[in-house]
C-alpha positions as CSV (number, residue, x, y, z in Angstrom):
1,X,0.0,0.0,0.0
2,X,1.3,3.4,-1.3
3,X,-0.2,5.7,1.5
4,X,-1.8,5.2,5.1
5,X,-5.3,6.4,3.4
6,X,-5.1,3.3,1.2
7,X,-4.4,1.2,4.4
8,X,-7.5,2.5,6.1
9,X,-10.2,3.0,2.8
10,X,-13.3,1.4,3.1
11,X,-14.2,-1.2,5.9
12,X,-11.5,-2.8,8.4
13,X,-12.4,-5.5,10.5
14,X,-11.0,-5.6,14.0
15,X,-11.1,-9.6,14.0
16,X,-11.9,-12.1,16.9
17,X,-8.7,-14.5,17.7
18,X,-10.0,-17.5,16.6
19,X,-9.2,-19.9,19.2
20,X,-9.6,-24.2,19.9
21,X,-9.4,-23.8,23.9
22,X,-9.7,-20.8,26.1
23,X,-6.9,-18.5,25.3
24,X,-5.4,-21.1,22.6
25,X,-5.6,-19.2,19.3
26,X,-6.0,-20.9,16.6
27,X,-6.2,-19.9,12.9
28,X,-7.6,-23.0,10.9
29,X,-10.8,-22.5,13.2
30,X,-11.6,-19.0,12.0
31,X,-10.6,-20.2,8.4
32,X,-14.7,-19.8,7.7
33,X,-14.9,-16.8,9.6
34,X,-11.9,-15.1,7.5
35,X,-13.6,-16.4,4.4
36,X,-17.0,-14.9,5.3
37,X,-16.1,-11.1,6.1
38,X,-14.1,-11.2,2.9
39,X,-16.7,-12.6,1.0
40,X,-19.0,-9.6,2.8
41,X,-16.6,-7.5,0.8
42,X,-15.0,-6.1,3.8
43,X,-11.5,-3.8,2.8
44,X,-9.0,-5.1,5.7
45,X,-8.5,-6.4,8.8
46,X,-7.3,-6.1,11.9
47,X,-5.6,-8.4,13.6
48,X,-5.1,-8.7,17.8
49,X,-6.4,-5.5,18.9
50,X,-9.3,-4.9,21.7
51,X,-11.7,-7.6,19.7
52,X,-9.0,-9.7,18.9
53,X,-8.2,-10.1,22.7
54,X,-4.2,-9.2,22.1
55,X,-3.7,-7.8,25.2
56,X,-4.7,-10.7,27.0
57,X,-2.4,-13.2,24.9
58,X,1.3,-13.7,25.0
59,X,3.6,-13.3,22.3
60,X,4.8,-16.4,22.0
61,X,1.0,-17.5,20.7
62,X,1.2,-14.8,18.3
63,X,3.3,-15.7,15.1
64,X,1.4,-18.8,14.3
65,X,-1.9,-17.8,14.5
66,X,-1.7,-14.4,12.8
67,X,0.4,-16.2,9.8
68,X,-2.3,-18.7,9.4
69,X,-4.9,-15.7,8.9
70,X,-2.7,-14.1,6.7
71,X,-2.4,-17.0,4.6
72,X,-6.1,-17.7,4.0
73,X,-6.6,-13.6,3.5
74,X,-4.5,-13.4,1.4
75,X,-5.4,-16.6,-0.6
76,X,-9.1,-15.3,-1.1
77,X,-7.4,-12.6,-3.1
78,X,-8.4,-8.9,-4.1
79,X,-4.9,-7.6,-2.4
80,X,-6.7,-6.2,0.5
81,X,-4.4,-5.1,3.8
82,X,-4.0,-7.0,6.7
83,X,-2.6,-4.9,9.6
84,X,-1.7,-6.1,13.5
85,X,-1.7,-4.6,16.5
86,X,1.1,-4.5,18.7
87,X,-0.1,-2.5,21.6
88,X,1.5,-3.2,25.1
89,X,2.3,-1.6,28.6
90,X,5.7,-0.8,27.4
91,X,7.8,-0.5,24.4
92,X,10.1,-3.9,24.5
93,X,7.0,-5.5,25.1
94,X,5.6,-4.2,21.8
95,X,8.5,-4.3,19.9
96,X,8.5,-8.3,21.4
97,X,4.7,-8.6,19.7
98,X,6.3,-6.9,16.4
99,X,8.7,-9.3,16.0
100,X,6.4,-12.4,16.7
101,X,4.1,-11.4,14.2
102,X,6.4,-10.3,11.4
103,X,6.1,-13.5,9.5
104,X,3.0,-12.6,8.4
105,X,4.3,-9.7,6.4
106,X,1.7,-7.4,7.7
107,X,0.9,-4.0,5.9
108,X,1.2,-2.4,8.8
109,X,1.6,-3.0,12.4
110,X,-0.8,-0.8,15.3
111,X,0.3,0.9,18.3
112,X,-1.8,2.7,21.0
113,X,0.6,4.8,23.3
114,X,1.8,2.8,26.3
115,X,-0.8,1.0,28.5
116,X,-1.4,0.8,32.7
117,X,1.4,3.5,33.2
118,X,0.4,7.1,32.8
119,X,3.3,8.9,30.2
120,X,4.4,11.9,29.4
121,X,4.0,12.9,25.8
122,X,7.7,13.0,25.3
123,X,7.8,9.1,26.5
124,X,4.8,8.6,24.5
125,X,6.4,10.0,21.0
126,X,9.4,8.4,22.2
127,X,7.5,4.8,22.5
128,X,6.8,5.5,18.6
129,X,9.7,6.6,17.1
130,X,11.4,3.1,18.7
131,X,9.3,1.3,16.2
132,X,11.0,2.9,13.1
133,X,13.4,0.0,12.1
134,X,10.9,-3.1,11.8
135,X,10.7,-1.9,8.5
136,X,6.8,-1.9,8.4
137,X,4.4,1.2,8.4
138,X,2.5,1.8,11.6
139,X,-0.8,3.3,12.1
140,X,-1.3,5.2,15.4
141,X,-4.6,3.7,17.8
142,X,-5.9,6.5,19.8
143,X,-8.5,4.9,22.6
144,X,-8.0,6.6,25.4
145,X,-10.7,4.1,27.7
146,X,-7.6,1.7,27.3
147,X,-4.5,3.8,27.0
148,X,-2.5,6.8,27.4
149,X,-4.1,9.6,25.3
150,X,-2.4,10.9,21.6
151,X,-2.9,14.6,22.8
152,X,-2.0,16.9,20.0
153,X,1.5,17.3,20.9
154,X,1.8,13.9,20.7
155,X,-0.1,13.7,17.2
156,X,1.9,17.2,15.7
157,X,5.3,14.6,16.6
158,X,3.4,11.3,14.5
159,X,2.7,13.7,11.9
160,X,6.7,14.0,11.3
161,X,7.7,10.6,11.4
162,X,7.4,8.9,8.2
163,X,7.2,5.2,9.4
164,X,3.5,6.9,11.3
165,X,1.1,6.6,8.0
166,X,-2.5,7.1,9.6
167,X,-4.5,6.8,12.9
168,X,-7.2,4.9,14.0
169,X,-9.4,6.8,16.3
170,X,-11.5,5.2,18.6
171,X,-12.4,8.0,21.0
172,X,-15.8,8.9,20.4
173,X,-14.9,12.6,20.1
174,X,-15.7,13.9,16.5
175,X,-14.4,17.1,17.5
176,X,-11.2,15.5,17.6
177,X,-11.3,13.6,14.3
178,X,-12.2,16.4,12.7
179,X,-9.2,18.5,13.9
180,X,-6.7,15.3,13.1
181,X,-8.2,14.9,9.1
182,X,-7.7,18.9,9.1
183,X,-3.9,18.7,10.5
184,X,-3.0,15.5,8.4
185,X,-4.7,16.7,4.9
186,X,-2.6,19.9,5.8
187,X,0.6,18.2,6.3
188,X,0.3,14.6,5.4
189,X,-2.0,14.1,2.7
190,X,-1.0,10.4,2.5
191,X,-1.7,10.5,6.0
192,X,-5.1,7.6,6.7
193,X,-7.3,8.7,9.5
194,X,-10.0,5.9,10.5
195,X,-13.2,6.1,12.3
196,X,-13.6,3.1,15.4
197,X,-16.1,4.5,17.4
198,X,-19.3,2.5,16.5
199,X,-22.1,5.3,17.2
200,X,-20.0,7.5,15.4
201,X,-19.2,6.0,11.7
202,X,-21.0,7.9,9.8
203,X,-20.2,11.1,11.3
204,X,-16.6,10.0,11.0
205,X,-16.6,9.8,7.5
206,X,-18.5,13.1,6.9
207,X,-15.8,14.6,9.2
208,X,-13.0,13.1,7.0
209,X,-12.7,9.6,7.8
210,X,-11.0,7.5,4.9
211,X,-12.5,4.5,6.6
212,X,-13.9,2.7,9.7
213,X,-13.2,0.1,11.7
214,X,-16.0,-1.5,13.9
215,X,-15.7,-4.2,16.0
216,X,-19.4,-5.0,15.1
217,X,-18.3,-5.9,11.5
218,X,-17.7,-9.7,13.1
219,X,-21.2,-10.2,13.5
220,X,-22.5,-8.3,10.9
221,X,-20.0,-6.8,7.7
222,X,-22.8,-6.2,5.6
223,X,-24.3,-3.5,7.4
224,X,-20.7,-2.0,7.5
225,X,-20.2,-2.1,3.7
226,X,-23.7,-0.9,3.1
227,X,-23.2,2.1,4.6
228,X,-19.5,2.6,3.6
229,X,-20.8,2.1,0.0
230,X,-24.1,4.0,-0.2
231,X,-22.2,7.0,1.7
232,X,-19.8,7.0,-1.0
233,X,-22.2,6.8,-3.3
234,X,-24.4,9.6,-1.9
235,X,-26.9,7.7,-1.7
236,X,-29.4,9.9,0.5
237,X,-30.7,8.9,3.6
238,X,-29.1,5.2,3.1
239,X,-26.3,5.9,5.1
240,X,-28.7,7.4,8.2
241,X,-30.2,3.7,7.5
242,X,-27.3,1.4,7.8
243,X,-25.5,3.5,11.1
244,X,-29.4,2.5,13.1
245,X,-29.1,-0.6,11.7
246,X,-25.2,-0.9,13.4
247,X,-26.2,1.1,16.9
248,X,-29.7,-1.4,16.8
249,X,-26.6,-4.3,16.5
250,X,-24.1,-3.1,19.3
251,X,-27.0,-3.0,21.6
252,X,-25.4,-6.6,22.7
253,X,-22.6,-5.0,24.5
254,X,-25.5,-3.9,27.2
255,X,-26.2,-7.7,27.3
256,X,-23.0,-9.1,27.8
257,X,-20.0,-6.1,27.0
258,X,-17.1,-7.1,24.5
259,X,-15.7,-10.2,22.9
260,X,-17.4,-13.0,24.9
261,X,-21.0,-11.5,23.2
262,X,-19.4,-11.3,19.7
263,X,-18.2,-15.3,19.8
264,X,-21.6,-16.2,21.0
265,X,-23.5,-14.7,18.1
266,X,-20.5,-16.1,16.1
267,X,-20.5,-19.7,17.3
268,X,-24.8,-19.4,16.3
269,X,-23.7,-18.8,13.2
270,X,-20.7,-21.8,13.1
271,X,-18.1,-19.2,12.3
272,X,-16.2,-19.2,15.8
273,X,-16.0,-21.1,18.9
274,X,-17.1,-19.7,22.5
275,X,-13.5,-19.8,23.3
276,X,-11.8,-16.8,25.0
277,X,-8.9,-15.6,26.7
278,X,-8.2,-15.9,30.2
279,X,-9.7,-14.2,32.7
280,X,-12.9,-13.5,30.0
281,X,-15.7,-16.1,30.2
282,X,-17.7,-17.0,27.9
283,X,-21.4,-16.2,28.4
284,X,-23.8,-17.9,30.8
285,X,-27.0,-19.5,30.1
286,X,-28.8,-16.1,30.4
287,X,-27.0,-14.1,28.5
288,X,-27.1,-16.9,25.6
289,X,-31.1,-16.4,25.9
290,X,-31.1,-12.6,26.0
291,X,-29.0,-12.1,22.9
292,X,-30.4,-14.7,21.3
293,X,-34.1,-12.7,21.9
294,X,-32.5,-9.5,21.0
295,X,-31.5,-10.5,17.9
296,X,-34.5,-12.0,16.8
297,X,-35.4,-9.1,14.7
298,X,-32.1,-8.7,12.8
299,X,-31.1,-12.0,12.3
300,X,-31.3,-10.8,8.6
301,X,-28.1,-8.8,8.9
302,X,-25.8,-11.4,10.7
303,X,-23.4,-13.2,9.3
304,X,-23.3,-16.4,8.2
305,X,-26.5,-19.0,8.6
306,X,-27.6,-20.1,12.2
307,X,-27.1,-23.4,13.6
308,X,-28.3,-25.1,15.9
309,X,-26.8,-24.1,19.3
């Protein structure tokens, strides 16, 4: 990929770890899941970040897994980029998680600013500019809720450093987005700026967005594409259509919050197994029913077809 805002066009899907025991990734089980979202006609993915449960895996279970999901990505063709995060409390530790998963020749790698530790910006640009020799671009992860904040010092210092090539921005705060699409098209016009927060795609990409990058795109891509494509297309009110459809979707994470509700719905639909990392748990009995009920009425735009559980 040329420039960041080819790395972070269209639809980017922040993938489940596939896994064959609790915290015991495995990529020939997510083989149909991989085969699915591209067949949705989804423009990336994500591997290892908050969906993908990286944080909670070591990197010693890294390289094997994310080289298997490379390998069937890239075998269903259409040259579309496959990018993995490397986020960790501190910079050996990411730079550990880079090397574990270079085999799988990522596009790009992602890095959120140190976690646990609060840092000072000058730690936190430092933390970045350590990841210029892997020899792979690397796209910035602004989510506050988990890490230390990209304050616009911080950003400014990611706008110089040519190995930086976009953002994904997963804070929620469009006043923000708007002012990093302003400073990158000013500065960086190769510079990719993606939208994460779920409630917020579409007013990402009217602020600027090249892309987005919702978790929800596990369960449901098509939704995602729809309205990435019929925005495009300014297609009226479409758009309006397909971001309800999404916040109607996520309305599972007030069932059961995070990853253990997405491999539920994604083991109905024989994609996934329950399987998560250590200390997550998969859901209960009761939350199995509830989501099950709640997604009654949009079974239509799930992934996949339901089997029996």
């Amino acid at each position: 990929m040329d420039t960041g805002r080819e790395l972070l066009r269209g639809v980017t899907v922040p993938l489940v770890t596939p896994m064959d025991a609790p915290g015991r990734p495995s990529a020939a089980t997510g083989a149909g899941l991989v085969a699915a979202v591209h067949a949705a006609g989804v423009d990336g993915l994500m591997l290892l970040g908050s969906n993908g449960e990286g944080p909670l895996l070591p990197a010693c279970r890294l390289g094997e897994v994310t080289s298997g999901i490379a390998t069937t990505w890239r075998g269903l063709g259409g040259d579309r980029p496959l990018l993995v995060n490397i986020t960790a409390a501190g910079t050996a530790e990411a730079l550990a998680r880079a090397e574990a998963t270079l085999p799988a020749r990522p596009d790009a790698f992602v890095l959120s600013p140190p976690t646990y530790f609060h840092h000072r910006d000058d730690e936190i640009i430092a933390h970045y500019a350590a990841c210029a020799g892997l020899g792979v671009p690397v796209v910035a992860y602004h989510i506050p809720r988990y890490s230390n904040p990209i304050t616009a010092p911080v950003f400014d210092a990611l706008l110089e450093m040519a190995h930086v090539v976009g953002i994904k921005d997963s804070a929620g705060d469009l006043a923000g987005l708007r002012r990093m699409v302003a400073a990158a098209r000013d500065r960086r016009p190769g510079f990719g700026v993606g939208q994460g927060a779920e409630g917020a795609l579409l007013a990402g990409l009217r602020a600027g967005a090249d892309g987005i990058v919702p978790g929800i795109a596990n369960i449901a891509p098509g939704p995602a594409v729809a309205l990435y494509r019929t925005w495009r297309q300014g297609q009226g009110g479409q758009p309006d259509h397909w971001q309800n459809i999404i916040d109607r979707l996520c309305g599972i994470h007030r069932i059961r919050p995070g990853v253990p509700a997405v491999k539920e719905v994604l083991a109905w639909r024989g994609l996934c197994s329950r399987d998560v990392a250590p200390p997550l748990l998969p859901c209960g009995d009761g939350e199995r029913a509830e989501l099950r009920a709640y997604l009654g009425p949009l079974r239509d735009h799930l992934i996949g077809s339901e089997e029996t559980p």
